[in-house]
C-alpha positions in Angstrom: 0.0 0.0 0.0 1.5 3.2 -1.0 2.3 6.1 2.0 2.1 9.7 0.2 3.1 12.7 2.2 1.3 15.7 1.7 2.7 18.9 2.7 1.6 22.4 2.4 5.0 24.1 2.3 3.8 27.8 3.3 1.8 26.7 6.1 4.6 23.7 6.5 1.9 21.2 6.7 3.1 17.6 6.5 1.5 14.3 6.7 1.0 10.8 5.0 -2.0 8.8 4.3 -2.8 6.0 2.3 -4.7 4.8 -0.5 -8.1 3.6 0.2 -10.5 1.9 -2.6 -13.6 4.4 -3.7 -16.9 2.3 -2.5 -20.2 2.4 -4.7 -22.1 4.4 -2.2 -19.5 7.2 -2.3 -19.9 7.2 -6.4 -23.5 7.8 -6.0 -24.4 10.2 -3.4 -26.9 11.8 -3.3 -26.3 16.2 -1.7 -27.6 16.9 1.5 -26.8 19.6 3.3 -25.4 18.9 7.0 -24.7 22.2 8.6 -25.8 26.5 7.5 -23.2 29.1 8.2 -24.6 32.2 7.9 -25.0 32.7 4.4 -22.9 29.1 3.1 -23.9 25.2 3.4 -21.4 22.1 3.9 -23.1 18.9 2.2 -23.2 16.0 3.5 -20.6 14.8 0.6 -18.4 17.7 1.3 -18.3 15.8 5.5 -18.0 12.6 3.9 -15.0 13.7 1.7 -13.1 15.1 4.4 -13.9 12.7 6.8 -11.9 10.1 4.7 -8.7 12.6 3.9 -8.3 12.7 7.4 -8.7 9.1 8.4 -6.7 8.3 5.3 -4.0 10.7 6.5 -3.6 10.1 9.8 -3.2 6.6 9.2 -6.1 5.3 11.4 -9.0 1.8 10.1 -11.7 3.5 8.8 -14.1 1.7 10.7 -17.8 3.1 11.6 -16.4 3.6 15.1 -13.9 6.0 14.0 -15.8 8.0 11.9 -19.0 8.4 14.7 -16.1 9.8 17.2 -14.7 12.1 14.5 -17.5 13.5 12.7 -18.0 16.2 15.7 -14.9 17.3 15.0 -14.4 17.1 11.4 -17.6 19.3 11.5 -16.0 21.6 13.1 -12.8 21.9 11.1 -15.3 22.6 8.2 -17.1 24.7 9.9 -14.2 27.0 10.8 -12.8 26.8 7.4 -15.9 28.5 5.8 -15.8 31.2 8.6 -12.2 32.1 7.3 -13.3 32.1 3.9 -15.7 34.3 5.0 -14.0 36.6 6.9 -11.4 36.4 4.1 -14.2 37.6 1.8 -15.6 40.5 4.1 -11.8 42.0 4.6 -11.3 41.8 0.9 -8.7 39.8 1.0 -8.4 37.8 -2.7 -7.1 33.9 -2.6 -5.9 33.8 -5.9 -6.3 30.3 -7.9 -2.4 30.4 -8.7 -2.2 30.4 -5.4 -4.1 27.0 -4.5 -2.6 25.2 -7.7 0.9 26.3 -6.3 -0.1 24.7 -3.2 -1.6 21.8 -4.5 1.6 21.5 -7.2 4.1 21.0 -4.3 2.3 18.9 -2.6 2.3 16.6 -6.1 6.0 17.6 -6.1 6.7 15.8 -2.4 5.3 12.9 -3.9 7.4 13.3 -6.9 3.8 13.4 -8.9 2.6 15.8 -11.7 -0.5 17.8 -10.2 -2.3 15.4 -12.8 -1.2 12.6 -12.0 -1.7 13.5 -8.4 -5.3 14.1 -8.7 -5.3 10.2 -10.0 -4.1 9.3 -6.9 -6.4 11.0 -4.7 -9.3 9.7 -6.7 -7.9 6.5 -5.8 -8.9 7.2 -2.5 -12.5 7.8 -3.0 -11.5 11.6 -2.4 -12.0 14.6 -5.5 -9.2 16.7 -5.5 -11.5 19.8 -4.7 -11.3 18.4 -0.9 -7.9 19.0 -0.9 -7.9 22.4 -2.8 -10.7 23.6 -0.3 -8.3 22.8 2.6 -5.8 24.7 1.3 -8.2 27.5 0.0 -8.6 28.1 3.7 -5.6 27.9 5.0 -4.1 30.5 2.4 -7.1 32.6 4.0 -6.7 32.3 7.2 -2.9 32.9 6.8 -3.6 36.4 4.8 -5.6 37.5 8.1 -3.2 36.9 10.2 -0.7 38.4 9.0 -3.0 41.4 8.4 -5.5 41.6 10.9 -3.5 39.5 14.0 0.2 39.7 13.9 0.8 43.5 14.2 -0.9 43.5 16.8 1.6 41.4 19.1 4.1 43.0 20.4 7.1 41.4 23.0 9.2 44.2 25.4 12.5 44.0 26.2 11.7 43.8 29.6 9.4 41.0 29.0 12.8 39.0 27.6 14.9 40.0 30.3 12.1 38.3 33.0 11.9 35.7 31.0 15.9 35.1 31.0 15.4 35.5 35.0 13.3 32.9 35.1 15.1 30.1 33.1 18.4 31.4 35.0 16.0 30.8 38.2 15.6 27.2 37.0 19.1 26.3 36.6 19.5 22.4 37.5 15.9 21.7 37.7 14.4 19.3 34.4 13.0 20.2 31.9 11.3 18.4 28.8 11.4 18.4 25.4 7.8 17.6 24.5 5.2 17.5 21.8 1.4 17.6 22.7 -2.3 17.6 20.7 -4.4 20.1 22.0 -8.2 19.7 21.4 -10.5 22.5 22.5 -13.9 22.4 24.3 -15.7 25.4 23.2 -18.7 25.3 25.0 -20.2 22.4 27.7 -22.0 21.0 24.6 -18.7 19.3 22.9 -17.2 18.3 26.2 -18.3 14.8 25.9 -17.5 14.3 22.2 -14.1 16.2 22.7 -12.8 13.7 25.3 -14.2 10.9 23.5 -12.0 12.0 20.7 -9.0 12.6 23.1 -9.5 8.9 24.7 -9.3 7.4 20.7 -6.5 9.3 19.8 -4.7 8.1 23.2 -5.5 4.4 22.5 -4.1 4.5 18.6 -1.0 6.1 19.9 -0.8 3.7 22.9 -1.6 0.6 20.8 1.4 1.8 17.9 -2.0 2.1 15.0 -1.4 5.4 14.3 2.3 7.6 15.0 1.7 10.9 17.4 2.8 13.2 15.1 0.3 12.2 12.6 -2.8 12.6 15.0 -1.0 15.9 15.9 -0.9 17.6 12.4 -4.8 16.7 11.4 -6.0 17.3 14.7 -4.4 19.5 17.2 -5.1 23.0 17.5 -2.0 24.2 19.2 0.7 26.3 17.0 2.6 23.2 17.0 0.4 21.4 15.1 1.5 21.6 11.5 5.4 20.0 13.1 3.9 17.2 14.3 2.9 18.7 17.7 6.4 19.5 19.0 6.3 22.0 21.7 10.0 21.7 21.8 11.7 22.2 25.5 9.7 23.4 28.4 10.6 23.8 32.1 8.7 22.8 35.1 6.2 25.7 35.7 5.8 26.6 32.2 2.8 24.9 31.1 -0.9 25.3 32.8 -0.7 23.7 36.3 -2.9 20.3 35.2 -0.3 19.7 32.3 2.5 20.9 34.5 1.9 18.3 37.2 1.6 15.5 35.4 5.2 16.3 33.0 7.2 15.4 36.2 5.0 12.0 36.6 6.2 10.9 32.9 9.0 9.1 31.6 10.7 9.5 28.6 8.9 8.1 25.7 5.7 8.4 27.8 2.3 9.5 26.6 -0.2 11.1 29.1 -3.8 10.2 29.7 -6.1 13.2 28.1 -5.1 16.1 30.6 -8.7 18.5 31.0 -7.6 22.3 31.3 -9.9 25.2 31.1 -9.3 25.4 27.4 -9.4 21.9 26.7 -8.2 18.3 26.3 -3.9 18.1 26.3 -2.5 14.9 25.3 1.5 14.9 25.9 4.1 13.0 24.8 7.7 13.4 26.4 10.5 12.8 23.9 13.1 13.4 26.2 14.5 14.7 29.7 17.2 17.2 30.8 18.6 19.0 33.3 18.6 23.2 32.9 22.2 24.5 32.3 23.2 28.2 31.3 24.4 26.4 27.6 20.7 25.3 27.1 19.0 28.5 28.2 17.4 30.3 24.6 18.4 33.2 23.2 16.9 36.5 23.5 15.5 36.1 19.9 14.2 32.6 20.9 12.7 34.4 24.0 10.8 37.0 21.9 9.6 34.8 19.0 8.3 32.0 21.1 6.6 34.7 23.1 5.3 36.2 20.2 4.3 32.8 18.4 2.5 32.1 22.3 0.3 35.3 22.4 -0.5 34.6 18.4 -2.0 31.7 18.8 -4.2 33.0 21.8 -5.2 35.9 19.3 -5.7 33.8 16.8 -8.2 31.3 18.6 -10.0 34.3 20.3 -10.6 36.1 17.1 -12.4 32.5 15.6 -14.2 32.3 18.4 -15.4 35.5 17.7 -16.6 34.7 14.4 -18.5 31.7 15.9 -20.2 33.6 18.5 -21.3 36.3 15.7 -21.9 33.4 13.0 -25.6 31.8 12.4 -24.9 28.2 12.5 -27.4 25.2 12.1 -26.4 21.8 12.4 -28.5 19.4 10.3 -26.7 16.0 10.9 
């Protein structure tokens, strides 16, 4: 069975999945529409398409199990792409067509495919290439607002750094972990019991070697590490929200935590690695900053798509 990687290189996107046969049912459907946002639909095909590039990907049995537990969020994904779109739309902010067939062209490119031929393959999979061209149609979106709308607005002071440096110097000889993590929020009460039921299948593929973390990670965490397989890199004790942070010191390397609840969601952590804090290991001033920075973007960014949520009309009809 063939492994393709697909990897949006702007966004540095990157993850495998493999060929799966097209069934009759999926040749014939008929269009339904499955949720309204505000003045758009998602079909029922357009769920059903994406619902497969993400099993596919990921590397998890499509099974009627799996898909039950991930239509919620799959939804949701969908959901938020076509409030970027829109948003994209209302700031007048153009995603050109180049643009998506240069996207979709290098991800051909990582598979040492034509854009043709690559369309082949994904129609192997039961999937039209317009799934993948819609993903990426958003991301370009969402990517143009940030760097718009978002990013000038965060700002890191010197003074911030120069804490910061206290405060690794401060933990000179304690541990600290080099860890990656999948970060699924809970939005409101209603998706708290499909959100851990999610976490607790993604835990149990990663625990029983079906699926690799860093796969799970890039088509279904929501934290800025996402798109590098969910490496958060090295943290120190203290740095993380107190639920995470007391569990780190319980794990050993190679360990992978239960789903951790937080007031922003479900944490699942993997820890790649221990070490002690020395001045040689301490970051740089730049480091410092842009991590900072990187910290306080994401936080922007998930506030501001709330925002369009809460101000959205949204009507679930599956």
């Amino acid at each position: 069975m063939r492994h393709l990687i697909i990897g949006f290189l702007t966004l540095s996107l990157i993850t495998t999945f493999a060929i799966l046969p097209a069934t009759a049912q999926q040749m014939a459907r008929v269009e339904t529409i499955a949720a309204v946002i505000n003045e758009d639909v998602i079909s029922e095909s357009d769920l059903l398409d994406r619902m497969r590039l993400v099993i596919a990907s990921s590397g998890m049995t499509d099974s009627k199990e799996i898909r039950e537990r991930m239509m919620p969020r799959i939804m949701g994904i969908l959901i938020e792409e076509k409030l970027k779109l829109q948003e994209a739309a209302r700031l007048e902010i153009a995603i050109l067509p180049e643009e998506i067939e240069r996207g979709f062209a290098s991800i051909a490119a990582q598979n040492n495919f034509t854009p043709e031929q690559f369309r082949m393959v994904l129609n192997k999979t039961g999937v039209s290439a317009k799934t993948l061209e819609d993903q990426i149609r958003a991301q370009i979106a969402w990517s143009k607002i940030v760097q718009v709308k978002l990013r000038p607005q965060i700002l890191v002071s010197d003074n911030e750094v120069d804490v910061m440096i206290k405060r690794f110097k401060a933990n000179e000889g304690k541990t600290e972990y080099l860890v990656s993590g999948i970060f699924l929020p809970v939005e409101n009460p209603a998706e708290e019991s499909g959100v851990r039921q999610l976490a607790d299948n993604l835990t149990r593929q990663i625990l029983e070697d079906k699926v690799p973390f860093p796969r799970l990670a890039v088509q279904f965490s929501q934290a800025p590490g996402a798109t590098k397989g969910g490496d958060m890199g090295w943290v120190q004790e203290g740095q993380l929200p107190e639920e995470i942070d007391s569990v780190l010191g319980q794990l050993q390397e190679g360990e992978l935590s239960k789903p951790i609840r937080t007031l922003s969601g479900y944490h699942i952590i993997h820890v790649r690695s221990k070490r002690m804090t020395t001045a040689q290991n301490i970051p740089s001033r730049d480091e410092i900053m842009n991590n900072v920075g990187l910290e306080r973007l994401d936080r922007l960014q998930r506030s501001y798509l709330l925002d369009l949520k809460t101000g959205a009309f949204i009507e679930h009809r599956v």
